[in-house]
Structures are given as structure tokens and as C-alpha cells.
Backbone as CSV, one residue per row, in Angstrom:
resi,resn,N_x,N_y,N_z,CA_x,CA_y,CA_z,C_x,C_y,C_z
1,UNK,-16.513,8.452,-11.672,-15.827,7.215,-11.287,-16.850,6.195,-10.778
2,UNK,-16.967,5.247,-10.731,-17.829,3.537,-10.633,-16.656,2.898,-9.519
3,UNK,-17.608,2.273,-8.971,-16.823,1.277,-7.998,-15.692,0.358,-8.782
4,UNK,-16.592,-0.440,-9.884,-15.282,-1.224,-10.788,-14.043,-0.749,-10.771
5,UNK,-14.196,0.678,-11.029,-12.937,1.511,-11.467,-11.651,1.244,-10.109
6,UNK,-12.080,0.875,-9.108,-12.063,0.913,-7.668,-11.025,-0.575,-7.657
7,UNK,-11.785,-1.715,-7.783,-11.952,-2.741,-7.228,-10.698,-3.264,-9.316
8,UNK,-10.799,-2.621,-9.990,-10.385,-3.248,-11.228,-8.661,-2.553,-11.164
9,UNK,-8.559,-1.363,-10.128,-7.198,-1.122,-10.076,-6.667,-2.075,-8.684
10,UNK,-7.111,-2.528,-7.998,-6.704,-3.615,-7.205,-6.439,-4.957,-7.550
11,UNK,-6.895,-5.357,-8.349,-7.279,-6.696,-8.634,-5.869,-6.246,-9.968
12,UNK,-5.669,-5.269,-11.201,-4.674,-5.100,-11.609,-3.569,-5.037,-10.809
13,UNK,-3.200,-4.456,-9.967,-1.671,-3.875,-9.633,-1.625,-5.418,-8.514
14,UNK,-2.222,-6.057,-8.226,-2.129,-7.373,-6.915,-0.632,-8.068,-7.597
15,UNK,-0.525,-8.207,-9.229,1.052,-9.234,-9.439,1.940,-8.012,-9.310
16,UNK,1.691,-6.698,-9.194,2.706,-5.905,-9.287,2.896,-5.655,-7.463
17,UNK,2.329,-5.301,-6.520,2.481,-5.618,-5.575,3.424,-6.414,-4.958
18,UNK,2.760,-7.973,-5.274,3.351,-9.004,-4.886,5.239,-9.148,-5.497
19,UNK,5.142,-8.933,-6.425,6.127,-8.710,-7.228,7.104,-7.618,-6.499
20,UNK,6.989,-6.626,-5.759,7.529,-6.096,-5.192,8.279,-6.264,-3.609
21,UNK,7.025,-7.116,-3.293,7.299,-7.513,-2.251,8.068,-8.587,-2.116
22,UNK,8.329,-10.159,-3.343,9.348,-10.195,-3.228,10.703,-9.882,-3.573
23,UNK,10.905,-8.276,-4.467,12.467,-8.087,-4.575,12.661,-7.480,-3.332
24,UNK,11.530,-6.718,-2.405,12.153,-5.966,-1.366,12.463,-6.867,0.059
25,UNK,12.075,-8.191,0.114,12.565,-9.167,0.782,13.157,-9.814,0.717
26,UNK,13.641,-9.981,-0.893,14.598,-11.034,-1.112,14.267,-12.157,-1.390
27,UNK,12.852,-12.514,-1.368,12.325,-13.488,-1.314,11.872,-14.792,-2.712
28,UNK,12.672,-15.492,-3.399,12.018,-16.089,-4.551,11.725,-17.579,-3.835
29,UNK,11.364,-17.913,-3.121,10.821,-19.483,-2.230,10.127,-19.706,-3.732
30,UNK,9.750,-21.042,-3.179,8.690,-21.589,-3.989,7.637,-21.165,-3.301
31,UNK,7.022,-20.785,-1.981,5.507,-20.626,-1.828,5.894,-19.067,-2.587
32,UNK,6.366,-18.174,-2.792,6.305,-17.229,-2.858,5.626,-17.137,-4.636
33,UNK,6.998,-17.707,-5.358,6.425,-17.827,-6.558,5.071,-18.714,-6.756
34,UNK,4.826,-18.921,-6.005,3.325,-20.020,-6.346,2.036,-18.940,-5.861
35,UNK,2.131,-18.310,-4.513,1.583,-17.154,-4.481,1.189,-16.333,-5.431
36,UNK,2.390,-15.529,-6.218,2.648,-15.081,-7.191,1.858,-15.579,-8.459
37,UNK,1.791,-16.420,-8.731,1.448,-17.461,-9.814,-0.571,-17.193,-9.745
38,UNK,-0.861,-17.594,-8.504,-2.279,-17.600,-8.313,-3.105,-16.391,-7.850
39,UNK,-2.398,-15.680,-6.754,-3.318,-14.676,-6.901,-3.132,-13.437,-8.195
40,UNK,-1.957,-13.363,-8.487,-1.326,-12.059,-9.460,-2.325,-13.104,-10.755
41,UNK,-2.363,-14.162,-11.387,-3.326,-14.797,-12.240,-5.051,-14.169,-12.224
42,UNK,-5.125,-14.540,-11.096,-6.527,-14.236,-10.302,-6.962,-12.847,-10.783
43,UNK,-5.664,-11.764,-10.560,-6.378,-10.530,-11.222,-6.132,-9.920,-12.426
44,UNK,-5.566,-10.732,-13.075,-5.485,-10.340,-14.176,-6.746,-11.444,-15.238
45,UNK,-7.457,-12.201,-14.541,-8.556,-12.967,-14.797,-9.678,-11.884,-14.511
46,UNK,-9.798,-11.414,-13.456,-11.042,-10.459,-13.123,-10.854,-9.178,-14.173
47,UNK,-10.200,-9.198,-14.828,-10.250,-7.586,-15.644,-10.555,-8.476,-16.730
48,UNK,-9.528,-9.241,-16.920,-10.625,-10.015,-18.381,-12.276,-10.546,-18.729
49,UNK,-12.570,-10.898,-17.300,-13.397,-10.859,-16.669,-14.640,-9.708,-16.890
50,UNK,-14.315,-8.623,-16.545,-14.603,-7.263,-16.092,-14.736,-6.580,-17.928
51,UNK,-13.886,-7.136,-18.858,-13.856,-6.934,-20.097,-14.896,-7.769,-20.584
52,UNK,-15.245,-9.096,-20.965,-15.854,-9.885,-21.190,-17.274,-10.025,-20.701
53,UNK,-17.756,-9.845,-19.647,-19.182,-10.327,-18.930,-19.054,-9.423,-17.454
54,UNK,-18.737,-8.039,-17.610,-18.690,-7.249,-16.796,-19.725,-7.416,-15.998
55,UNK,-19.722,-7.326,-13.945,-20.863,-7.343,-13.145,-21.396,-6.171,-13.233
56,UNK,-23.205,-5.482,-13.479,-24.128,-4.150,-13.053,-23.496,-4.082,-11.623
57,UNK,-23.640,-4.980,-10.994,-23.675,-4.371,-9.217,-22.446,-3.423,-9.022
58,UNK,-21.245,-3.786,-9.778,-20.033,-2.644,-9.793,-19.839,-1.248,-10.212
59,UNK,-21.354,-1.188,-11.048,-21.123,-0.295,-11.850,-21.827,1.176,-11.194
60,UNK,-21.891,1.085,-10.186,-22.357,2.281,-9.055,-21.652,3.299,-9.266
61,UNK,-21.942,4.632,-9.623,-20.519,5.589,-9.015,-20.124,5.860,-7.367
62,UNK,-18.710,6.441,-7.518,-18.373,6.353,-5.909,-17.500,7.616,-5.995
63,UNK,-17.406,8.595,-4.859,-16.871,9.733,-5.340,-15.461,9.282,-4.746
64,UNK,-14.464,10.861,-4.397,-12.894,10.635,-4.782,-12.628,9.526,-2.928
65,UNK,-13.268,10.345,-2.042,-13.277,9.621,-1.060,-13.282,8.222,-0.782
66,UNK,-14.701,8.382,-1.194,-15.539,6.388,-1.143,-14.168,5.924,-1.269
67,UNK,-14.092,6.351,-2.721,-13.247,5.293,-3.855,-11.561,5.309,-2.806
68,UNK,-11.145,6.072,-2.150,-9.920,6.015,-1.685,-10.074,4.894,-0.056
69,UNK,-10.850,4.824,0.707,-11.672,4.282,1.412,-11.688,2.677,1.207
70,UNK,-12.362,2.486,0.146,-12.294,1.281,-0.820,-11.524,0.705,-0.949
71,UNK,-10.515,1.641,-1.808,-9.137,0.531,-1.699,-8.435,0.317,-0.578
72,UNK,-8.618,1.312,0.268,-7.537,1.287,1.799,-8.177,-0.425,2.063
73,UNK,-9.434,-0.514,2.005,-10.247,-1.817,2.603,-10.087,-2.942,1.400
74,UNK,-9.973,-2.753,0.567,-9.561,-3.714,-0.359,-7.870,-4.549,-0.302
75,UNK,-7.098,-3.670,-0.133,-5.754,-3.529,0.261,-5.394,-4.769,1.493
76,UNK,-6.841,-4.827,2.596,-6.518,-5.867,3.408,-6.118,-7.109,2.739
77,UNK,-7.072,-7.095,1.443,-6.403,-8.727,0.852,-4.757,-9.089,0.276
78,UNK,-3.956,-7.952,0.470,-2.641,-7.784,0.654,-1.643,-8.267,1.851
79,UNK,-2.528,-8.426,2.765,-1.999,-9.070,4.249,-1.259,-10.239,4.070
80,UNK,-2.067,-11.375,3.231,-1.669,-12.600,2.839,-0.056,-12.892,1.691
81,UNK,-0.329,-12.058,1.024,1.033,-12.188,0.664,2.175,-11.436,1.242
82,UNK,1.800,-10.303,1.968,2.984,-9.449,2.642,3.173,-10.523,4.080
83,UNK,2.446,-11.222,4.737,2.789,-12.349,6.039,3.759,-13.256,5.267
84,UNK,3.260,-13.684,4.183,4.243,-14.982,3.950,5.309,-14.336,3.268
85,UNK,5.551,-13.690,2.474,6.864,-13.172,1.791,7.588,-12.199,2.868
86,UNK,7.471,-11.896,3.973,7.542,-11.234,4.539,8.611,-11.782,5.526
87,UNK,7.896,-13.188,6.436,8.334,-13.725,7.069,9.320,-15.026,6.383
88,UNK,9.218,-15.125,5.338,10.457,-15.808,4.380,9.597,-17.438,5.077
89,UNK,8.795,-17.769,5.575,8.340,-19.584,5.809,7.901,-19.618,4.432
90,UNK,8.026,-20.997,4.398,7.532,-21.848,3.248,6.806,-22.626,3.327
91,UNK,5.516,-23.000,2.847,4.412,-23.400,2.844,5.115,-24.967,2.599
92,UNK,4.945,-25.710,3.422,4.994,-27.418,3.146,4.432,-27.775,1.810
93,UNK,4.823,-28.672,0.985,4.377,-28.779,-0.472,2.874,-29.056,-0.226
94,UNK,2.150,-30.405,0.713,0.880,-30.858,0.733,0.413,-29.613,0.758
95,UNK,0.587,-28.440,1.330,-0.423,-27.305,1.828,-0.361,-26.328,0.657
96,UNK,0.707,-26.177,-0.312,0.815,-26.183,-1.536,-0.099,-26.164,-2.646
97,UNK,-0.461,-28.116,-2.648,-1.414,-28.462,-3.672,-2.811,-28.149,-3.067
98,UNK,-3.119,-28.351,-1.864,-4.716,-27.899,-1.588,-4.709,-26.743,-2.005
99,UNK,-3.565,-25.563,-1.654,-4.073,-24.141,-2.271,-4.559,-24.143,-3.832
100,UNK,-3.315,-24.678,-4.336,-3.545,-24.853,-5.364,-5.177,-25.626,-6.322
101,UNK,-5.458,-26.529,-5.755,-6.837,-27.305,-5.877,-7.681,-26.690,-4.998
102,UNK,-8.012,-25.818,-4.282,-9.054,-25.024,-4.459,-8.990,-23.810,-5.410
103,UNK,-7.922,-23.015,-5.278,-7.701,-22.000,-6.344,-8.445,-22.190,-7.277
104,UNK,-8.101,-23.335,-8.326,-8.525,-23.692,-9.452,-10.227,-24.196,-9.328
105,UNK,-10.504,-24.505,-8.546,-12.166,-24.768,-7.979,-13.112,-23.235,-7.926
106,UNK,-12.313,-23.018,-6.756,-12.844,-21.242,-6.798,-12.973,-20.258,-7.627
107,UNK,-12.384,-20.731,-9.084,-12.066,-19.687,-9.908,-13.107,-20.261,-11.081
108,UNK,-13.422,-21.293,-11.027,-13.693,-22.317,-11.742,-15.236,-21.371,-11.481
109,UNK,-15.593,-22.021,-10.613,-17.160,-22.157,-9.895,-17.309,-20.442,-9.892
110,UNK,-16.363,-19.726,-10.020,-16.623,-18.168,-9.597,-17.150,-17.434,-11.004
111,UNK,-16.060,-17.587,-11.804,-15.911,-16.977,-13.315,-17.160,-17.679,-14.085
112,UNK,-17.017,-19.077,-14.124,-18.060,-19.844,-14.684,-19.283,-19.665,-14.335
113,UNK,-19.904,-19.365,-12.940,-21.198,-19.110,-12.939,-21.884,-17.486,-12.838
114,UNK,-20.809,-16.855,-13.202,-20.347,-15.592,-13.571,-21.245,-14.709,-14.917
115,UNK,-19.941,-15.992,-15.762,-20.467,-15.715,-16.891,-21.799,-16.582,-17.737
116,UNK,-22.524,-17.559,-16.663,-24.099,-18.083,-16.828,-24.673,-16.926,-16.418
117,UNK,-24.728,-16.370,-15.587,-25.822,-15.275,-15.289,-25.681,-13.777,-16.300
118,UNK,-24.736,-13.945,-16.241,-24.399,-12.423,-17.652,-24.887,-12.603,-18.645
119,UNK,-24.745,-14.060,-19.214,-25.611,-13.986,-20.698,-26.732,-15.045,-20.714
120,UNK,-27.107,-15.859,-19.585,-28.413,-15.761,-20.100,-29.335,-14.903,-19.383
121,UNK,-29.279,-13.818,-18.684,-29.929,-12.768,-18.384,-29.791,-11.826,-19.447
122,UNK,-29.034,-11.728,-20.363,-29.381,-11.321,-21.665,-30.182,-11.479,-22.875
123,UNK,-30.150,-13.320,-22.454,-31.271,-13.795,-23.909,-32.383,-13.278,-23.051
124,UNK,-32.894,-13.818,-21.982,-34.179,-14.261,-21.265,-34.271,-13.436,-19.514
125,UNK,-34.590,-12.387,-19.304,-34.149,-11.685,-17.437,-35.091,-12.723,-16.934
126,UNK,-34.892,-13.352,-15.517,-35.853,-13.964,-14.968,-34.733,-15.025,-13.850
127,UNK,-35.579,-15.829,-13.339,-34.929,-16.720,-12.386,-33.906,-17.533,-12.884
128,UNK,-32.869,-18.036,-12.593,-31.694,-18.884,-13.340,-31.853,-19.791,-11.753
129,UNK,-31.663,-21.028,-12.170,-32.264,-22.228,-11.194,-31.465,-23.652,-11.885
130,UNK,-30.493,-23.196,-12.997,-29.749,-24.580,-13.633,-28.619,-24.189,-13.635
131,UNK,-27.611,-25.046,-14.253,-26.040,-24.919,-14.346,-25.840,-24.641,-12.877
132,UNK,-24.935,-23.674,-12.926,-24.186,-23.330,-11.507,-25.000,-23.082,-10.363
133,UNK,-26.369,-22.673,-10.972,-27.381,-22.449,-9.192,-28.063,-23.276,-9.579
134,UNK,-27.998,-24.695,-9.784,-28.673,-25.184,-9.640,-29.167,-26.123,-8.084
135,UNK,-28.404,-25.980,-7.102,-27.585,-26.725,-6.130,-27.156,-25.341,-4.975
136,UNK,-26.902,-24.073,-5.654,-26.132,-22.884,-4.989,-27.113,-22.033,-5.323
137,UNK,-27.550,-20.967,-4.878,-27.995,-19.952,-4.862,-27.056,-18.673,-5.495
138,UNK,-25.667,-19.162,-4.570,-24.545,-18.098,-4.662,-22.935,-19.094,-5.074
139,UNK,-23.128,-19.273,-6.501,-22.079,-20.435,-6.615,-21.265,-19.298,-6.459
140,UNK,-21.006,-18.249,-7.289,-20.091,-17.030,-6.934,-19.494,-16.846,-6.339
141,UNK,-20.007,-16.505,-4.743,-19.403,-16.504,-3.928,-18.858,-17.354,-3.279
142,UNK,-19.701,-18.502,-3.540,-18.853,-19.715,-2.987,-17.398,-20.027,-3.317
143,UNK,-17.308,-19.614,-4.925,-15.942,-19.558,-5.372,-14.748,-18.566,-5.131
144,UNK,-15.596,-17.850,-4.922,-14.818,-16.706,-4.911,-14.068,-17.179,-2.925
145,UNK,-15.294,-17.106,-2.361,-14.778,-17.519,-0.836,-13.112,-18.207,-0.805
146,UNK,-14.027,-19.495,-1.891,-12.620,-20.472,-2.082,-11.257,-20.082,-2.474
147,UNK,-11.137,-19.124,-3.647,-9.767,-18.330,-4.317,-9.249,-17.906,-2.678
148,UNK,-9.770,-17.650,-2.509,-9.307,-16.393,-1.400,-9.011,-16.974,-0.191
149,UNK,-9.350,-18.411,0.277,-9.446,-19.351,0.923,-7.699,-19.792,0.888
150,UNK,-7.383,-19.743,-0.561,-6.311,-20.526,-1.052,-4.947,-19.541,-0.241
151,UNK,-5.492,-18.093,-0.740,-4.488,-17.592,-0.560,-4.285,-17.368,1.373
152,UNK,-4.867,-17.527,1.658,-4.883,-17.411,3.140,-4.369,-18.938,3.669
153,UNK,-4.220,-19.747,3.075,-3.736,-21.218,3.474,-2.259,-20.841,3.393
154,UNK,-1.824,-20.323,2.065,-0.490,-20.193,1.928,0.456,-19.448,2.655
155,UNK,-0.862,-17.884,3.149,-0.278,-17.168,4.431,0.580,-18.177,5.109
156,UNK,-0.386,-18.706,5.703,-0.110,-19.370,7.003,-0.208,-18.333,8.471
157,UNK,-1.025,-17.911,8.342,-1.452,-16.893,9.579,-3.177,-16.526,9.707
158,UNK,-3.282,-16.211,10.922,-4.552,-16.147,11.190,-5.055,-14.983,10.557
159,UNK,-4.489,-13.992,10.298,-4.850,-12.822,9.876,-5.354,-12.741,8.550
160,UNK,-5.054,-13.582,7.346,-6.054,-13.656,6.157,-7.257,-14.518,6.163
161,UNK,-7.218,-15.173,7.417,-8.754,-15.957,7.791,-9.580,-14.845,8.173
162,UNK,-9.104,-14.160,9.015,-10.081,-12.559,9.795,-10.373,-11.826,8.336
163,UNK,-9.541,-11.446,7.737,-10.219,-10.781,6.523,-11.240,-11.117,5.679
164,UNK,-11.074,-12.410,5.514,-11.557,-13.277,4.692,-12.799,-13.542,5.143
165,UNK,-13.204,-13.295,6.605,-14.438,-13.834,7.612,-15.017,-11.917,7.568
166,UNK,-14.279,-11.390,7.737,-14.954,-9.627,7.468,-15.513,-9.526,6.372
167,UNK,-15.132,-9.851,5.106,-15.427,-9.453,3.940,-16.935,-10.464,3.713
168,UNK,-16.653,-11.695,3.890,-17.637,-12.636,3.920,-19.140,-11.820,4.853
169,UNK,-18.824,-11.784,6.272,-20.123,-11.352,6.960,-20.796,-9.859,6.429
170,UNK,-19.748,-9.108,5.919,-20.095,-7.838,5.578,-20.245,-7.504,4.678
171,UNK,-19.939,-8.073,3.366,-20.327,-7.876,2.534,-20.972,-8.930,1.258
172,UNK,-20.463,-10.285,1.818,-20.825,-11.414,0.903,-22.539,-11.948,1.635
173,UNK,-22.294,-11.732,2.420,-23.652,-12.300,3.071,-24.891,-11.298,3.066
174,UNK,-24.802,-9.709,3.568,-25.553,-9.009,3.021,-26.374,-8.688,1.689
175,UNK,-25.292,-9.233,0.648,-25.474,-9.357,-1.095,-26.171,-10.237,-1.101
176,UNK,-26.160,-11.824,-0.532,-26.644,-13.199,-1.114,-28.107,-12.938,-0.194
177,UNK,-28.252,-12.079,1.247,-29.685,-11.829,1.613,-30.419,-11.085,0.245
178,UNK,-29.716,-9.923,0.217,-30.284,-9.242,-1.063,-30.653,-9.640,-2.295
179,UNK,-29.625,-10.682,-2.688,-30.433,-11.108,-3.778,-31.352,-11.817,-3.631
180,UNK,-31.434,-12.948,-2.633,-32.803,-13.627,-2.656,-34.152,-12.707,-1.867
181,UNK,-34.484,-11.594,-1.488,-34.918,-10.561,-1.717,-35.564,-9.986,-2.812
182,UNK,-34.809,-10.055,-3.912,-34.755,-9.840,-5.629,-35.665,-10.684,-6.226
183,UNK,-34.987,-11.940,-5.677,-35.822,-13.194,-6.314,-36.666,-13.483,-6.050
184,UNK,-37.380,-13.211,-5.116,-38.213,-13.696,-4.348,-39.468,-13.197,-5.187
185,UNK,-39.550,-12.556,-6.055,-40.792,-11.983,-7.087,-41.128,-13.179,-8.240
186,UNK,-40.134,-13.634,-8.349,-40.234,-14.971,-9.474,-40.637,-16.032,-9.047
187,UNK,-42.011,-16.580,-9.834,-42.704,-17.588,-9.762,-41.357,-18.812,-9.706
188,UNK,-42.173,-19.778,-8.876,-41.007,-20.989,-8.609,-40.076,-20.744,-7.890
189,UNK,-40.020,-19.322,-6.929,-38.911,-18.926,-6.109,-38.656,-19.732,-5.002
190,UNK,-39.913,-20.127,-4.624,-39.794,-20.957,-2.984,-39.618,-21.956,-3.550
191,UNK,-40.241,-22.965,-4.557,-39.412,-24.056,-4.442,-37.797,-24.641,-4.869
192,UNK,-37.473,-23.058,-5.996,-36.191,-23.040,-6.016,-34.934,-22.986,-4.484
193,UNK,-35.832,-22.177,-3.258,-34.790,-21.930,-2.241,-35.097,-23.227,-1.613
194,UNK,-36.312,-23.884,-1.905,-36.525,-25.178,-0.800,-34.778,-26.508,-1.137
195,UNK,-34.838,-26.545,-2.408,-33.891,-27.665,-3.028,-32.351,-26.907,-3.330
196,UNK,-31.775,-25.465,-3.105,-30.496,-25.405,-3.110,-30.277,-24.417,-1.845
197,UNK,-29.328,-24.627,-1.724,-28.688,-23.993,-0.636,-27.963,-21.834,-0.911
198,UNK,-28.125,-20.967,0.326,-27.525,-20.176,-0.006,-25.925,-19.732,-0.371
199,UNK,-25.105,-20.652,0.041,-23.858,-20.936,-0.500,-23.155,-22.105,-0.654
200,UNK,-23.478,-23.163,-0.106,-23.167,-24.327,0.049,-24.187,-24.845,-0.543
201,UNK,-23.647,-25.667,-1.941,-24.420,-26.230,-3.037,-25.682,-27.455,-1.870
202,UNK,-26.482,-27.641,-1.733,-27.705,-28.551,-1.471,-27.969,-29.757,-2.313
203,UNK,-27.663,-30.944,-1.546,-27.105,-31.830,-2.330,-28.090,-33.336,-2.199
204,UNK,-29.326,-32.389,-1.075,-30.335,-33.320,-1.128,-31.500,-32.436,-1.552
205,UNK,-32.486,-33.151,-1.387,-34.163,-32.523,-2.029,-34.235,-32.093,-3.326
């Protein structure tokens, strides 16, 4: 078993989840179905994803434990739709469209600079310093931050910000040290980190 295997049955079953959660509440709101709409989208994007321009870093094995472990901790990103379908509030429409307009940003900037590093580290392995990093170091995560950003707006509770701030310090930030670590062997490295930023695109120098 591989971590993917892990992280690709979460990211599958998230519209079936959600989907459950609202017949067992009763719940068809509009934030609910819009919920519904973006994150249950979201993972059925990452397996296509995962099909198409699959990430190496996933492809670790993890034994029966890890892997059960994993999802228990993966599962936190479930908080956000079980608070709001849960508690039957409805997201005000304005708070709505920002989810919505980052969603589509985050997914944008996530998948897209995704699939720049998958294939042209195929024609050519070496430093990538244009398109999406050109400005970001970690457009990735930046996007990804954002998806996930969305769905925690729609919560409306503090508790998918805490997840969202765990996952970030512990595991998004450890990765983006590591990779520039990695990089740091490739000629033009320092002046690549001088002019973009580690997650927040650098928009001077």
C-alpha cells in the first residue's frame, strides 16, 4: 500500500460523505448544496488528477496502521462540512461567492502548477523558475491553502481554520523547507529565492 492509496480514498468518498450528511440532517440549504458542489468536485478532480500527472512524493509505502492513522487525520477535513450541515446556518450569499472565487483560484493555481512541474520535469529534471513559480516557490500550496480556505469560510466556525493552520504548519511548511533544500543544488538557486517568494507569489524584485 502507498500513501496515495491513503489520501486518493479520502479525497474519493469526500461527495459521498457529504452526501450523507445531508440526508441524515435533512439538510438541502443552498450553502449545503454549494458545499457539496465544491469540495465533493475538488475530489473527484484530485483522482483525475492522481490519474493524469500523478505526485512521486505520494508514492511512499505506508503499512496497515500508518495508513489507518492517516485517514483518522485526514478525516479532520470533514469537520467543515459536518459544522455547517450539521448546524442547518446558511452561509449569507456574499460569503458564498468569495468561497466560491477562491475555490476556483485555489484549484486553478493548485492543479495548474501541478501539472507544470510533472511534465516539464519529464522533458528536462532541473530548476522550474517560470509559469507558476515564477513569483511562488510553492504555487501548490498556495492553492491548495486557498480550496481549503473556501471550505472553511462556508463552515463558518473556527474549527476548519485550526485544521487548516495544523495541516499548513505541519505539514505544508515542513515540505516547502524541504524542497528548497532540494533546490538549493541548482545553479541560479539563490537568485531564483532572492525574486519569488515561499508561498506568497513576490511581486517585487
Amino acid at each position: 500500500m502507498q500513501l496515495r492509496h491513503v489520501i486518493n480514498l479520502h479525497k474519493g468518498s469526500t461527495a459521498l460523505v457529504i452526501g450523507a450528511l445531508m440526508l441524515a440532517y435533512g439538510n438541502g440549504s443552498l450553502g449545503a448544496w454549494v458545499y457539496l458542489a465544491l469540495h465533493g468536485t475538488y475530489g473527484m478532480l484530485w483522482l483525475l488528477k492522481e490519474r493524469i500527472f500523478p505526485d512521486r512524493q505520494w508514492q511512499q509505502p505506508i503499512g496497515w496502521v500508518g495508513a489507518v492513522v492517516m485517514f483518522l487525520v485526514l478525516a479532520l477535513y470533514w469537520l467543515a462540512p459536518f459544522l455547517l450541515i450539521s448546524s442547518g446556518a446558511v452561509p449569507p450569499l456574499p460569503l458564498v461567492a468569495l468561497a466560491i472565487a477562491l475555490n476556483l483560484l485555489g484549484v486553478f493555481l493548485h492543479f495548474g502548477s501541478d501539472a507544470q512541474k510533472h511534465f516539464m520535469l519529464q522533458l528536462q529534471p532541473g530548476l522550474i523558475d517560470a509559469g507558476f513559480f515564477e513569483r511562488s516557490r510553492n504555487t501548490n500550496y498556495l492553492g491548495e491553502l486557498l480550496t481549503y480556505l473556501s471550505f472553511a469560510l462556508l463552515a463558518m466556525h473556527w474549527l476548519p481554520y485550526a485544521v487548516l493552520a495544523g495541516f499548513a504548519f505541519a505539514v505544508f511548511l515542513p515540505n516547502m523547507r524541504k524542497k528548497d533544500q532540494s533546490l538549493s543544488r541548482y545553479p541560479g538557486f539563490d537568485a531564483y529565492r532572492e525574486r519569488s517568494g515561499l508561498l506568497l507569489p513576490k511581486l517585487w524584485g
